[in-house]
N, C-alpha and C positions, 0 to 999 in steps of 0.2 A: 726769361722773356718778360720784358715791360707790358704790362697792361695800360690800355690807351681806354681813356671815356671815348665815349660814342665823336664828340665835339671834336676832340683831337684829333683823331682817325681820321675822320672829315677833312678837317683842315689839312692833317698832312697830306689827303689825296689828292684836294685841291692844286696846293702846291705842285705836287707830281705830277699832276697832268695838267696844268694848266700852260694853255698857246700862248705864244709870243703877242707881243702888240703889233697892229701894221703900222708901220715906218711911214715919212713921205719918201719918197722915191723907189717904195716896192712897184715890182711890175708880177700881174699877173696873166695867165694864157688870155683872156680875153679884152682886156686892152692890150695886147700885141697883137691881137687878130684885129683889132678896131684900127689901131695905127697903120698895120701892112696890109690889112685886107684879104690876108692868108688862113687856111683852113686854123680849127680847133686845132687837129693832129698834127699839122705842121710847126704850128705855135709851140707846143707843147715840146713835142720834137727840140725845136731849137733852143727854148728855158733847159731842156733838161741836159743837151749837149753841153752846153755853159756850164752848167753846174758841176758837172763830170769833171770837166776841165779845168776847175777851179776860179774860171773868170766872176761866177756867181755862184751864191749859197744861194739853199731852196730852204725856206723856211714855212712853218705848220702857224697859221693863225687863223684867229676867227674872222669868217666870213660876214657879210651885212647882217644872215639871215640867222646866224647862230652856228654854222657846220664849217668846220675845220676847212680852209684851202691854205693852197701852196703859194708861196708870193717867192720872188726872185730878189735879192739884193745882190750888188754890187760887191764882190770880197774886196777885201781891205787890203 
């Protein structure tokens, strides 16, 4: 087994968990609740139908505030 310095470990963790960047043209639940004027739960509801479906990936980035959300892109 490799022994890692403290620094390394680190960094490798980083690496490994580190979120995606937000895109331009990610959508998240609440600007689609701001656009249709539709509940959180329905919002939500309908990203995650998509994403099921393959119309859209859900992707894990960072938030304004620092805490992981979900943003929606367009599949390719």
């Amino acid at each position: 087994m490799e022994r890692l310095t403290e620094n390394e470990l680190l960094a490798e963790l980083a690496r490994e968990f580190a979120l995606d960047e937000r895109l331009p043209g990610d959508v998240d639940v609440f600007m689609l609740m701001q656009a249709t004027g539709k509940s959180e739960n329905r919002c939500r509801d309908i990203l995650k139908r998509k994403a099921a479906s393959g119309e859209l990936i859900a992707v894990k980035v960072q938030g304004d505030h620092g805490m992981p959300i979900t943003v929606y892109r367009k599949a390719k």
